[in-house]
KESELO-824005 format. One record per atom (N, C-alpha, C, CB): residue in one letter; residue number from 0; x, y, z; atom name. Coordinates in steps of 0.02 Angstrom, whole numbers, plus 32768, in hexadecimal, padded with zeros to 4 digits. Glycine has a CB too. Example, Ala and Ser with C-alpha at 12.3 -4.5 7.8 and 13.67 -1.06 7.14 Angstrom:
<pts>
+------+-----+------+------+------+------+
! type ! seq !    u !    v !    w ! atom !
+------+-----+------+------+------+------+
!    A !   0 ! 8294 ! 7EE4 ! 8186 !    N !
!    A !   0 ! 8267 ! 7F1F ! 8186 !   CA !
!    A !   0 ! 8294 ! 7F5B ! 8186 !    C !
!    A !   0 ! 8235 ! 7F20 ! 81C4 !   CB !
!    S !   1 ! 8282 ! 7F90 ! 8162 !    N !
!    S !   1 ! 82AC ! 7FCB ! 8165 !   CA !
!    S !   1 ! 8285 ! 8002 ! 818A !    C !
!    S !   1 ! 82C0 ! 7FE2 ! 811E !   CB !
+------+-----+------+------+------+------+
</pts>
This chain:
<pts>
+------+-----+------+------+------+------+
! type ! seq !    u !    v !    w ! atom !
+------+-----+------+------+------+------+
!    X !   0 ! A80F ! 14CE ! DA79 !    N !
!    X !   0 ! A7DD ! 149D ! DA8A !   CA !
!    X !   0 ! A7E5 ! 145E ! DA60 !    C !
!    X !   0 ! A797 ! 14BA ! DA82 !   CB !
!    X !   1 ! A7E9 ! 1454 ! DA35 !    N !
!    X !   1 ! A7F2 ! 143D ! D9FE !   CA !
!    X !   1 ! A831 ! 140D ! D9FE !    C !
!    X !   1 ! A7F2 ! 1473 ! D9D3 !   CB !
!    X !   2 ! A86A ! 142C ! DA14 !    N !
!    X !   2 ! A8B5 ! 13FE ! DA36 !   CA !
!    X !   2 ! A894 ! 13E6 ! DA57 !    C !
!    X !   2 ! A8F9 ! 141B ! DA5F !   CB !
!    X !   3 ! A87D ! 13F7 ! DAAA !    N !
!    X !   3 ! A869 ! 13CE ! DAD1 !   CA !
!    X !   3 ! A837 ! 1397 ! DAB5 !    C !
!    X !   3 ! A853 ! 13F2 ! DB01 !   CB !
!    X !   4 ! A802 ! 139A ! DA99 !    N !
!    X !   4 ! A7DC ! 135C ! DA87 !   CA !
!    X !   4 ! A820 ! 132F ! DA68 !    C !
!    X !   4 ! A794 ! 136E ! DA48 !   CB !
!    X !   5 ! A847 ! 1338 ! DA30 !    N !
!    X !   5 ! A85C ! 1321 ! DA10 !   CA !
!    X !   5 ! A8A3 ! 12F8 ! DA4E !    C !
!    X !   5 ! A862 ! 1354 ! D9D4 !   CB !
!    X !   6 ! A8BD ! 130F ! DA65 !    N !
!    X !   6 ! A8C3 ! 12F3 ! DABC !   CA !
!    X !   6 ! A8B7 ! 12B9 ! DAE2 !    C !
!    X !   6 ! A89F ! 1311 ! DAE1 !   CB !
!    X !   7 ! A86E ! 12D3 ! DAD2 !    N !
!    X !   7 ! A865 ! 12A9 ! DB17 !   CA !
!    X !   7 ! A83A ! 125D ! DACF !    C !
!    X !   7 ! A817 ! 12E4 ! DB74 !   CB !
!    X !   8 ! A826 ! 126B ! DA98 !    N !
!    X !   8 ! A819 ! 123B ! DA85 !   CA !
!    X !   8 ! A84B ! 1218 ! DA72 !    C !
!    X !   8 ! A7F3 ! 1241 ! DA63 !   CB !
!    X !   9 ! A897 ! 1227 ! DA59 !    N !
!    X !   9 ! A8C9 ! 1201 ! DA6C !   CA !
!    X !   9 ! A8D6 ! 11C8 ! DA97 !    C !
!    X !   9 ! A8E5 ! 1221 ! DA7C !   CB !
!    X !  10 ! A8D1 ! 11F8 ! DADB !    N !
!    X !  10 ! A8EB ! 11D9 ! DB09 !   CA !
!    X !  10 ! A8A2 ! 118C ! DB1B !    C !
!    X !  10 ! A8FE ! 121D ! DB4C !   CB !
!    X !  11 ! A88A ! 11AD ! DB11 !    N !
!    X !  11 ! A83E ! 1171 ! DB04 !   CA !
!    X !  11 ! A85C ! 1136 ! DAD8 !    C !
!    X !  11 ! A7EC ! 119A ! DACC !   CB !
!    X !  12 ! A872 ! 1137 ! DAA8 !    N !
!    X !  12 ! A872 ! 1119 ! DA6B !   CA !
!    X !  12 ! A8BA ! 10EB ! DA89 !    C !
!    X !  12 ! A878 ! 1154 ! DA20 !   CB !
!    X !  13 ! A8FC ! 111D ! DAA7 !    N !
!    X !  13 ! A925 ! 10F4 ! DA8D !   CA !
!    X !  13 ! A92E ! 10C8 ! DAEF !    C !
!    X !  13 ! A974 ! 1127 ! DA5B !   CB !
!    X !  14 ! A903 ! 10DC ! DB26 !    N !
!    X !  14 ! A8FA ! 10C5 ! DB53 !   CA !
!    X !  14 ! A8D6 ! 108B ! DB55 !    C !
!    X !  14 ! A8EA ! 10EB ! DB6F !   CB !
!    X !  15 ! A8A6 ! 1091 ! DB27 !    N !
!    X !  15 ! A87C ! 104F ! DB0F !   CA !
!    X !  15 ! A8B5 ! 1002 ! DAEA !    C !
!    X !  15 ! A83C ! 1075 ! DAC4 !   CB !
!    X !  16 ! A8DB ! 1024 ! DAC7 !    N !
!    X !  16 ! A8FC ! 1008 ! DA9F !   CA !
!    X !  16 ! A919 ! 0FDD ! DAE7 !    C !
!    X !  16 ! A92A ! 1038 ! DA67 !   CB !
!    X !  17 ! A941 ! 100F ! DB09 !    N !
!    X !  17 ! A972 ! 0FF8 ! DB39 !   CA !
!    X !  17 ! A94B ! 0FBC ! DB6B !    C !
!    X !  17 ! A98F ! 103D ! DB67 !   CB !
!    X !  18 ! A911 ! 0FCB ! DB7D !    N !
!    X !  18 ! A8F3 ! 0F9F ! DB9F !   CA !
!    X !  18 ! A8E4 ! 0F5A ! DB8C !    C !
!    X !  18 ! A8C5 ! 0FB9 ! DBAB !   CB !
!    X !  19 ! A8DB ! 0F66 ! DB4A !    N !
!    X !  19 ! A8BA ! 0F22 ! DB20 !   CA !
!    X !  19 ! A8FB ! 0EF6 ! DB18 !    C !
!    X !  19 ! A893 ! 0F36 ! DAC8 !   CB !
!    X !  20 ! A926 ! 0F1C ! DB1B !    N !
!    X !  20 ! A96F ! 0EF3 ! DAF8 !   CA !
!    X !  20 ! A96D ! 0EB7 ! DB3D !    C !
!    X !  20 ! A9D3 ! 0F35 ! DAF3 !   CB !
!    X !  21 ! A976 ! 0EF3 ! DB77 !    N !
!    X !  21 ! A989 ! 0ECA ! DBC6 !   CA !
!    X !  21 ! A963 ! 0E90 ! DBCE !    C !
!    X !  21 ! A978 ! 0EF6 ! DC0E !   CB !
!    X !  22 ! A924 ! 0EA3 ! DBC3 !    N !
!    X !  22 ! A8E2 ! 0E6B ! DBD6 !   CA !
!    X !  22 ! A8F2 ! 0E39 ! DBA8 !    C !
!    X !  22 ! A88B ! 0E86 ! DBC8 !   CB !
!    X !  23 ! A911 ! 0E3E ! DB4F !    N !
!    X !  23 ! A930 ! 0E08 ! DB3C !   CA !
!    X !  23 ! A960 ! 0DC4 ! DB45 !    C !
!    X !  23 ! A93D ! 0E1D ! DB27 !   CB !
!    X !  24 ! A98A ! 0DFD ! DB67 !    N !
!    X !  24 ! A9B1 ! 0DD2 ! DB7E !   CA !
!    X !  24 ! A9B5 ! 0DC4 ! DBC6 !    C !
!    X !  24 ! A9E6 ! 0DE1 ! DB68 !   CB !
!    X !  25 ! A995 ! 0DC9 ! DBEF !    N !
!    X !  25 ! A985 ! 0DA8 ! DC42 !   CA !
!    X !  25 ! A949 ! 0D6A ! DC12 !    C !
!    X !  25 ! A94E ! 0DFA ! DC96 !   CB !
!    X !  26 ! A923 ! 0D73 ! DBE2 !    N !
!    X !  26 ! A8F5 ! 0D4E ! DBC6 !   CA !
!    X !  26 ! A922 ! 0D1D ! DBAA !    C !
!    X !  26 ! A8C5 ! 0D70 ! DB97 !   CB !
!    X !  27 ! A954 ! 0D18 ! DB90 !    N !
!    X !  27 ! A972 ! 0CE4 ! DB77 !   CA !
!    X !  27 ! A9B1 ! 0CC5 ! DBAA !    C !
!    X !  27 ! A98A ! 0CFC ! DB32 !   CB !
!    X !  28 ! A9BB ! 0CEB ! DBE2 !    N !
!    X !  28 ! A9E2 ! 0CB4 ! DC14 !   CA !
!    X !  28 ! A9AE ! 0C99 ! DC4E !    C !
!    X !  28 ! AA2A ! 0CDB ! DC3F !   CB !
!    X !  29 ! A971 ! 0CA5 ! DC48 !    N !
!    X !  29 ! A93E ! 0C6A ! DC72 !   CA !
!    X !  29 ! A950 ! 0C38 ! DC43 !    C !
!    X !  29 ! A8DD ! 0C77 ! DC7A !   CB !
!    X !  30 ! A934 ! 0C38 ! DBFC !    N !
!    X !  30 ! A936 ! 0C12 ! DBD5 !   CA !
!    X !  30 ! A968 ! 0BDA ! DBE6 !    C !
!    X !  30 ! A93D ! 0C32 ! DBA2 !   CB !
!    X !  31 ! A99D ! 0BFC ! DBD5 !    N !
!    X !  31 ! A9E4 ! 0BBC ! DBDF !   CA !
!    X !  31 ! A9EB ! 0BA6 ! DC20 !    C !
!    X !  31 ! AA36 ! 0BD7 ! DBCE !   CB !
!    X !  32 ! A9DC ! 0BE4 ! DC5E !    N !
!    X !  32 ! A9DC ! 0BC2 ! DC9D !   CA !
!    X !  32 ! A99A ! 0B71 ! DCAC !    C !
!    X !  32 ! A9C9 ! 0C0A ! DCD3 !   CB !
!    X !  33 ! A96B ! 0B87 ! DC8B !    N !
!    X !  33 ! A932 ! 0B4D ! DC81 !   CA !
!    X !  33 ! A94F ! 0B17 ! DC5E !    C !
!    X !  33 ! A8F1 ! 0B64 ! DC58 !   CB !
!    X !  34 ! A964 ! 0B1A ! DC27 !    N !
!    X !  34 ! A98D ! 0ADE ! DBED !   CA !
!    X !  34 ! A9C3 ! 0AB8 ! DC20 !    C !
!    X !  34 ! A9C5 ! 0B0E ! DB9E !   CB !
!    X !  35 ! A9E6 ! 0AE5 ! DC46 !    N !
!    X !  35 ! AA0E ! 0ACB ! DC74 !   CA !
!    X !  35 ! AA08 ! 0AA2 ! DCA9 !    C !
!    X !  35 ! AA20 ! 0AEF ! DC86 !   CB !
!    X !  36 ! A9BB ! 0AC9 ! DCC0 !    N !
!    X !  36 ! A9AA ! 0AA6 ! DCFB !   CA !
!    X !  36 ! A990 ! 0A5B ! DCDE !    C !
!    X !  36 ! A970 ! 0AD2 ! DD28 !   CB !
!    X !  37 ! A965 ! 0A56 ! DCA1 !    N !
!    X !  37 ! A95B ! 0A22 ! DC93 !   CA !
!    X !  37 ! A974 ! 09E0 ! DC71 !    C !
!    X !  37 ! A93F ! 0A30 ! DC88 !   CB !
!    X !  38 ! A9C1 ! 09E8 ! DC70 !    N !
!    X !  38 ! A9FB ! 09CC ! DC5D !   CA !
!    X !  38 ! AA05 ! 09B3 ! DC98 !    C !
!    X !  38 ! AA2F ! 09F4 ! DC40 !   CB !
!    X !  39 ! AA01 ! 09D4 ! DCDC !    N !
!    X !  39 ! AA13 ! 09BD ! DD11 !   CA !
!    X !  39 ! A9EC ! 0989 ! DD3F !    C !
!    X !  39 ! AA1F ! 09EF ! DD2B !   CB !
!    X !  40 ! A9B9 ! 098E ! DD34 !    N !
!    X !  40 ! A986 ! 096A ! DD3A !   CA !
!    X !  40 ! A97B ! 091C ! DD16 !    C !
!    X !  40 ! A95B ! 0995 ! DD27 !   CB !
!    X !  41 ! A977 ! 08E6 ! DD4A !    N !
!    X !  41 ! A95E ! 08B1 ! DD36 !   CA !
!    X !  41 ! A8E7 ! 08AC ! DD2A !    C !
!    X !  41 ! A98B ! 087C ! DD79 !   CB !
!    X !  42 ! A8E1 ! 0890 ! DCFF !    N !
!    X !  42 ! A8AC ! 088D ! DCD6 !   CA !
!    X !  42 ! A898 ! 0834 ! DCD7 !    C !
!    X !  42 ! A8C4 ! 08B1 ! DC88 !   CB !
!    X !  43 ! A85A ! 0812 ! DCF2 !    N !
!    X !  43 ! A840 ! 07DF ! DD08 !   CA !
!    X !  43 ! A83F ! 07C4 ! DCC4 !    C !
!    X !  43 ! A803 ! 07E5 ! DD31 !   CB !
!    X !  44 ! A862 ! 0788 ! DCA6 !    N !
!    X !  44 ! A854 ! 0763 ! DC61 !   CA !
!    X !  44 ! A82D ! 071D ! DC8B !    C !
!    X !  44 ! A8AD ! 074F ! DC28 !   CB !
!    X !  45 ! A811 ! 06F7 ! DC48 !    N !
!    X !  45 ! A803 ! 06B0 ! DC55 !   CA !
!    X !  45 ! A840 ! 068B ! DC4C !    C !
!    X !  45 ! A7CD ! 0693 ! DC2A !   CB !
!    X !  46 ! A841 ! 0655 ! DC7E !    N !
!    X !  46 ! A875 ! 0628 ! DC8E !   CA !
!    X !  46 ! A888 ! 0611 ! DC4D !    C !
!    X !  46 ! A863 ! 05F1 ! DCBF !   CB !
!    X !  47 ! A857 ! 05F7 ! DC1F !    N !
!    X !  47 ! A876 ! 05D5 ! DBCF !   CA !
!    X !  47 ! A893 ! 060F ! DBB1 !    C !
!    X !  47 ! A837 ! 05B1 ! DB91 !   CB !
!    X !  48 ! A893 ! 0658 ! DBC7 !    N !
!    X !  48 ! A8AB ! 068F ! DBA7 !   CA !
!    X !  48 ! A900 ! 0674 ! DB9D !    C !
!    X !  48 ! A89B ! 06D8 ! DBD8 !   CB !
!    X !  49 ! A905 ! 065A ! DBE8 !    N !
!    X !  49 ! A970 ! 0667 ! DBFF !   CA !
!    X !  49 ! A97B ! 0633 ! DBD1 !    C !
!    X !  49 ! A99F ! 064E ! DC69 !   CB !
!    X !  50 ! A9C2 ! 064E ! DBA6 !    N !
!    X !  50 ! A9F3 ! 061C ! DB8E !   CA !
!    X !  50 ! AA06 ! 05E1 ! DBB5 !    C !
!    X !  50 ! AA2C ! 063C ! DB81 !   CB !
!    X !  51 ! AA03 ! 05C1 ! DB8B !    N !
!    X !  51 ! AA1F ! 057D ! DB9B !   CA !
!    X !  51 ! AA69 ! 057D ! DBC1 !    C !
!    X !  51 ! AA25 ! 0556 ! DB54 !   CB !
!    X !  52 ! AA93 ! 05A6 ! DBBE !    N !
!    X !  52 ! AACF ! 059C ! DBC5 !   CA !
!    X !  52 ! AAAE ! 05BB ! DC0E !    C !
!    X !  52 ! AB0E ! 05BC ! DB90 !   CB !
!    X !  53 ! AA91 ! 05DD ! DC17 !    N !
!    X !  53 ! AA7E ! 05F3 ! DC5F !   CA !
!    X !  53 ! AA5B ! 05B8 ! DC87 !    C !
!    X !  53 ! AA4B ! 0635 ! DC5C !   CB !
!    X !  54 ! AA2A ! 0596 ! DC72 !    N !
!    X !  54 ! AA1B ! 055F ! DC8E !   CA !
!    X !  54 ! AA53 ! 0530 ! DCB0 !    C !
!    X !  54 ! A9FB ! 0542 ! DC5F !   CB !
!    X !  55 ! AA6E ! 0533 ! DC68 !    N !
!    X !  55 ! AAA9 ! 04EF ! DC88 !   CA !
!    X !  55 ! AADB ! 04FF ! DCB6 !    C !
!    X !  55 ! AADA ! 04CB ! DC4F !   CB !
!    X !  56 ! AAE3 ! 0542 ! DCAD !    N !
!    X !  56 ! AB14 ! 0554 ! DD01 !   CA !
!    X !  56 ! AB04 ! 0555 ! DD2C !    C !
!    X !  56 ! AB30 ! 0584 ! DD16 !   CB !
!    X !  57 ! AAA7 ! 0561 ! DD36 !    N !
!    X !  57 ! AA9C ! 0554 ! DD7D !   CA !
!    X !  57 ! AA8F ! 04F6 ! DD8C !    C !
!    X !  57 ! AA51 ! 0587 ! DD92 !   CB !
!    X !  58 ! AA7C ! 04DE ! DD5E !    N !
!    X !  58 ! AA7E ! 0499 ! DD5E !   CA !
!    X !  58 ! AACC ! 048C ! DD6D !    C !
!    X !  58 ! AA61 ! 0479 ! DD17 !   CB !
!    X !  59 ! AAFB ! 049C ! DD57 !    N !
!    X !  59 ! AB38 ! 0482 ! DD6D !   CA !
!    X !  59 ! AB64 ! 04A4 ! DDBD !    C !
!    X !  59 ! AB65 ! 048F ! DD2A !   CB !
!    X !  60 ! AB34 ! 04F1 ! DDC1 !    N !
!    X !  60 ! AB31 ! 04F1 ! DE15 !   CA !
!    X !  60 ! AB3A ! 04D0 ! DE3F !    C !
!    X !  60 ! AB0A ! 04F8 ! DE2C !   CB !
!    X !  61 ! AAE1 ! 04AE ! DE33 !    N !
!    X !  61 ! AABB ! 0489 ! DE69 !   CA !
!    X !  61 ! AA93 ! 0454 ! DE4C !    C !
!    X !  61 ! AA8E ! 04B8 ! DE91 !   CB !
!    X !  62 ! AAA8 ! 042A ! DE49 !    N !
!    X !  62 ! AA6D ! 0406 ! DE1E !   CA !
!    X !  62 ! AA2E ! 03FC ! DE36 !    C !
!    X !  62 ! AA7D ! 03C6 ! DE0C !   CB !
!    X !  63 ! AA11 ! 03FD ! DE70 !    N !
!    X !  63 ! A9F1 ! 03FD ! DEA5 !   CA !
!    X !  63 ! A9B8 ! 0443 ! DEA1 !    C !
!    X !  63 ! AA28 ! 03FB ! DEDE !   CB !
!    X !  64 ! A9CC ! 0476 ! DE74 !    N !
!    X !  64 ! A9B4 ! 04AA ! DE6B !   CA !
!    X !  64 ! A96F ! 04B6 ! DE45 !    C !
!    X !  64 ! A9E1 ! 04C4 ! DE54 !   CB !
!    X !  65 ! A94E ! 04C2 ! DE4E !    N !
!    X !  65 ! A8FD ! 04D2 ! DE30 !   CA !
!    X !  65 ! A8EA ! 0530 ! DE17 !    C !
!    X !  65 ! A8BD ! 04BB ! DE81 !   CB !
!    X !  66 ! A903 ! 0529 ! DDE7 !    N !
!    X !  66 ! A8E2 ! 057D ! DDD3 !   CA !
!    X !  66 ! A8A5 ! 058A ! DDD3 !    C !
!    X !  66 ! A8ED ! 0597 ! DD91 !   CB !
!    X !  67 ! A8A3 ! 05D6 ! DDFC !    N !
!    X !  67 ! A861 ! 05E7 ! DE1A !   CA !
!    X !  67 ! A850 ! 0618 ! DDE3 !    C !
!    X !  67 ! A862 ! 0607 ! DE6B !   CB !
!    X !  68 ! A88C ! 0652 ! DDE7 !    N !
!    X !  68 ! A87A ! 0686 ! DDAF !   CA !
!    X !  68 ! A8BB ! 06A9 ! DD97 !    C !
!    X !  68 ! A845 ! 06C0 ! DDCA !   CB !
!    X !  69 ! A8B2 ! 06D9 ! DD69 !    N !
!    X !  69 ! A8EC ! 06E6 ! DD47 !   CA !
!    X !  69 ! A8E2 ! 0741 ! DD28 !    C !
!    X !  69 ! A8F3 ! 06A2 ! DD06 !   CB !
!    X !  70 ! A90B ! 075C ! DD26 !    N !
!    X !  70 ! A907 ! 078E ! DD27 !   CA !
!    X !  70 ! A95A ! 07A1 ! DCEC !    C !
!    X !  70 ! A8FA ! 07A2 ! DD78 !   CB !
!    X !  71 ! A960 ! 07E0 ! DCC4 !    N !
!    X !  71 ! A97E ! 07F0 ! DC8F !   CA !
!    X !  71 ! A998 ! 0831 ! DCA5 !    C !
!    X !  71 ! A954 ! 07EE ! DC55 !   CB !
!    X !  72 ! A9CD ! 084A ! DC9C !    N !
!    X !  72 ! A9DE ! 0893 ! DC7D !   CA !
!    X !  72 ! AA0E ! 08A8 ! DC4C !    C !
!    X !  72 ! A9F0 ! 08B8 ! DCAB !   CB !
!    X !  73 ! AA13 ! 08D5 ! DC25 !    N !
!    X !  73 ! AA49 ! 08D9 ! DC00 !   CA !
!    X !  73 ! AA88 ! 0906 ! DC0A !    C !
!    X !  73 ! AA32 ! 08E5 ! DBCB !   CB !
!    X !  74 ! AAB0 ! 0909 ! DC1B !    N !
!    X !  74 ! AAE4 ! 090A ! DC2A !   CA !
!    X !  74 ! AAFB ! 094D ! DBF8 !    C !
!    X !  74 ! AB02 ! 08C4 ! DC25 !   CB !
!    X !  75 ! AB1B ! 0991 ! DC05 !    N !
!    X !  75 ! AB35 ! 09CA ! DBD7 !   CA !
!    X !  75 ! AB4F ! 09B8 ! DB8E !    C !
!    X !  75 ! AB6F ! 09EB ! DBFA !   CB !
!    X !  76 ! AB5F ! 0988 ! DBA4 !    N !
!    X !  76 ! AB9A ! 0976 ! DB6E !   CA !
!    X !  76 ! AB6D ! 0947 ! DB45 !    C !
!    X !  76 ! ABE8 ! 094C ! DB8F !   CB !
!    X !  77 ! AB39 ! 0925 ! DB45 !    N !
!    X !  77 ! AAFF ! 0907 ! DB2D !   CA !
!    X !  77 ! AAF4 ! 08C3 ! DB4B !    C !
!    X !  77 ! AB01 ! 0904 ! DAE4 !   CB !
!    X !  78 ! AB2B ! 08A7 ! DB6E !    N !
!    X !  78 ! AB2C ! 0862 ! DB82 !   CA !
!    X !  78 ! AAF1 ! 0868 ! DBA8 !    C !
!    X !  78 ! AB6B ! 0845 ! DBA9 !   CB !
!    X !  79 ! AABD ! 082A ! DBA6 !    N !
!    X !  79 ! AA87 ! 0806 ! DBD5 !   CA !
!    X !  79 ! AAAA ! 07F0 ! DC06 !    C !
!    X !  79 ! AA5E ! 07CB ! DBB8 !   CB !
!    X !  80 ! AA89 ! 07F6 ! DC47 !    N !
!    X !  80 ! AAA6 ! 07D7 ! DC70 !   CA !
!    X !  80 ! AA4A ! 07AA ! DCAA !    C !
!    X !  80 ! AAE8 ! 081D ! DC9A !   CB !
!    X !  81 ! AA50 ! 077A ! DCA6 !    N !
!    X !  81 ! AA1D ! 0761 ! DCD0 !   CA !
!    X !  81 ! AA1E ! 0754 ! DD0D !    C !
!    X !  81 ! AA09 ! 0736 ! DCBF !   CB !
!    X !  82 ! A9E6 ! 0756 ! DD4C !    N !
!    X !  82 ! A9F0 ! 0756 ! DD82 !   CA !
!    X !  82 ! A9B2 ! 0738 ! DD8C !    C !
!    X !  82 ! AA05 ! 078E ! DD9E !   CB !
!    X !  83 ! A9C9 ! 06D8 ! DDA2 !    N !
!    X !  83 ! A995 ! 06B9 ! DDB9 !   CA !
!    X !  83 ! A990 ! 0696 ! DE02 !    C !
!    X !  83 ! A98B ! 068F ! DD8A !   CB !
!    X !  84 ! A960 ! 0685 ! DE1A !    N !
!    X !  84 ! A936 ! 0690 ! DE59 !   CA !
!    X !  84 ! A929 ! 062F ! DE5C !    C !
!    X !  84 ! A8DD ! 06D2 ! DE49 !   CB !
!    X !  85 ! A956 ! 060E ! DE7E !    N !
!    X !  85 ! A930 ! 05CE ! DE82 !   CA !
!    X !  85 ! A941 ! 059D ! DED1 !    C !
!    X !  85 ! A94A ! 05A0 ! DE38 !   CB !
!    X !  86 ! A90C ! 0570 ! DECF !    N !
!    X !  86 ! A90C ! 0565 ! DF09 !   CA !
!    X !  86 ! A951 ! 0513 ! DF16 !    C !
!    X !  86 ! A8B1 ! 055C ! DF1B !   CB !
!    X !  87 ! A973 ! 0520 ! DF2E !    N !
!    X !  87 ! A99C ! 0502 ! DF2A !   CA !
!    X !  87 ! A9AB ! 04BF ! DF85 !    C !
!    X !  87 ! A9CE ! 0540 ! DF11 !   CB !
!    X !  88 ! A999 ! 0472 ! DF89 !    N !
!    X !  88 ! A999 ! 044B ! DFB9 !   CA !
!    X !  88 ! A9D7 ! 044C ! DFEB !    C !
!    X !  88 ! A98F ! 0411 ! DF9E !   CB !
!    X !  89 ! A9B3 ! 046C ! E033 !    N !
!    X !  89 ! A9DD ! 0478 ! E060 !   CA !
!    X !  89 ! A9EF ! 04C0 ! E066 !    C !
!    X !  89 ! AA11 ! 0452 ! E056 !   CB !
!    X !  90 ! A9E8 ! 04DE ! E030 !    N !
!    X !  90 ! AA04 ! 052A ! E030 !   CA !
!    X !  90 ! A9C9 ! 0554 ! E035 !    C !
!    X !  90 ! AA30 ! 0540 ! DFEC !   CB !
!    X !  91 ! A99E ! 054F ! E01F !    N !
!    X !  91 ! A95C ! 0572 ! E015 !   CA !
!    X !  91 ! A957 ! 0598 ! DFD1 !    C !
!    X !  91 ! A951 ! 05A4 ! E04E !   CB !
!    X !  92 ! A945 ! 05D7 ! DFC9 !    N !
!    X !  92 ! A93A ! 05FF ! DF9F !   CA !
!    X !  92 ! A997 ! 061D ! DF80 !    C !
!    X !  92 ! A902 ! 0638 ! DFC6 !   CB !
!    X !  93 ! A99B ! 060E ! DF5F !    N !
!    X !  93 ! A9E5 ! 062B ! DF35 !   CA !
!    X !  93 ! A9D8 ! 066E ! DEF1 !    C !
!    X !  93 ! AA0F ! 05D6 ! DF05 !   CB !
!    X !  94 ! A9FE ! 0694 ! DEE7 !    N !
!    X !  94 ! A9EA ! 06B6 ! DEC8 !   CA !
!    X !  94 ! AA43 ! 06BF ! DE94 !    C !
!    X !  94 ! A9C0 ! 06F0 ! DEF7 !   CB !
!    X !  95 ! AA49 ! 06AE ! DE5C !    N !
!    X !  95 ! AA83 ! 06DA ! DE3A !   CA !
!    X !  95 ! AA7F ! 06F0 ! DDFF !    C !
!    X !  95 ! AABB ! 06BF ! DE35 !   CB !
!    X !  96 ! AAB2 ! 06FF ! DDE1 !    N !
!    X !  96 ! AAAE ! 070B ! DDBD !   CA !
!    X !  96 ! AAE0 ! 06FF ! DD69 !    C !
!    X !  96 ! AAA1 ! 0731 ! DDDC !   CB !
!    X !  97 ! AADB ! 070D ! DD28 !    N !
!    X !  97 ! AB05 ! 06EE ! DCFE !   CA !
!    X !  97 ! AAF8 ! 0729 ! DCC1 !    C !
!    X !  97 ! AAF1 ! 0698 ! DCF0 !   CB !
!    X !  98 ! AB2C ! 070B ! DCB0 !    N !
!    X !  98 ! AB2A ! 0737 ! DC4F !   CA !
!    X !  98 ! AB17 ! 06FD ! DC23 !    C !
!    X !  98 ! AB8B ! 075C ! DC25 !   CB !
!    X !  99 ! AAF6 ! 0723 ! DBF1 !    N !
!    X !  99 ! AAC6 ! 06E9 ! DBC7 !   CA !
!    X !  99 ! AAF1 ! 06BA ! DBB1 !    C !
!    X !  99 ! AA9C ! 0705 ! DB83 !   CB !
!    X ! 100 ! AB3A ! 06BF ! DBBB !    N !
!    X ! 100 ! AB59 ! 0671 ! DB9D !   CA !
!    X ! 100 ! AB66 ! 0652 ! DBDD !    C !
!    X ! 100 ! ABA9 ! 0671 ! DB6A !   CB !
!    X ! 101 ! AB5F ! 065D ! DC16 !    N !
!    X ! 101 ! AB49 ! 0636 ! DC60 !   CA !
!    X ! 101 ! AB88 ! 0646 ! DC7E !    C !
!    X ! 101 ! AB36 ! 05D9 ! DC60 !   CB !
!    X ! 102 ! ABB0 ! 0660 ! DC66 !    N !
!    X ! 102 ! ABEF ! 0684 ! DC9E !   CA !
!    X ! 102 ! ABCD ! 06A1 ! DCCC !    C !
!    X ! 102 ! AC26 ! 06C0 ! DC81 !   CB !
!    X ! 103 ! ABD8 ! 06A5 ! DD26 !    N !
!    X ! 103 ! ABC4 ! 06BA ! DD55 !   CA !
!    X ! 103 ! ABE5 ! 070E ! DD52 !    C !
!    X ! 103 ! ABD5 ! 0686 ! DD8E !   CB !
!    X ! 104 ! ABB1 ! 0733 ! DD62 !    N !
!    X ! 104 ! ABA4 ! 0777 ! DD57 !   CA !
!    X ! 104 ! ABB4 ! 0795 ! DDA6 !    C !
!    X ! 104 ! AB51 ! 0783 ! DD39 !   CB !
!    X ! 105 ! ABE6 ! 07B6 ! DDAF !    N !
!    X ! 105 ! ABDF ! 07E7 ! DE09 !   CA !
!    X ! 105 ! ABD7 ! 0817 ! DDEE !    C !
!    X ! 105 ! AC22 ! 07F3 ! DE4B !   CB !
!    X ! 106 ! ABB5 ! 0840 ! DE12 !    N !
!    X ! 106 ! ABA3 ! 0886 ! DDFC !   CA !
!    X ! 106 ! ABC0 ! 08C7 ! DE17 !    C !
!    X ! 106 ! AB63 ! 088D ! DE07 !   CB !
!    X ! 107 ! AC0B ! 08B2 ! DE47 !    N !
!    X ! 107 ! AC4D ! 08C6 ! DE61 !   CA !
!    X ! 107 ! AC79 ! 08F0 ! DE2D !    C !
!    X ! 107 ! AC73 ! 0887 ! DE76 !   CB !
+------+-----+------+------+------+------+
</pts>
């Protein structure tokens, strides 16, 4: 009787163990899957937020161009990359995008 308790509270003990480990780690790849997702993701800044070097590439676009809004993400590797929204004469609404030193960004 005595084996058996000793048994089955084992198997309690080291089943618990086993469970907690799993739930650890599915708990820590939401984590990175979330970190990931939000790397991937552009995030709404204020227009005086964007670098200058970003300004002036869309100014050297279009000069004609009026920024509406502007939007940020950061890139794996850490680079910013911005993606702004402006209304541009004859064309209508334009949308692109740049890396914070105003090199044009494809996302190809």
């Amino acid at each position: 009787m005595r084996k058996t308790i000793l048994v089955f509270a084992m198997a309690l003990f080291f089943g618990n163990a086993f469970i907690g480990s799993s739930f650890a780690a599915n708990n820590n790849q939401s984590e990175v899957q979330q970190q990931q997702t939000a790397q991937n993701e552009f995030t709404a800044i204020e227009l005086d937020e964007l670098p200058q070097a970003v300004k002036d590439a869309v100014e050297k676009d279009d000069r004609n161009a009026t920024l509406e809004s502007a939007e940020r993400k950061v890139l794996p590797n850490g680079e910013q990359v911005y993606r702004v929204t402006m209304e541009v004469e004859d064309k209508g609404q334009v949308t692109k995008s740049f890396y914070a030193n105003g090199r044009k960004y494809d996302s190809k």
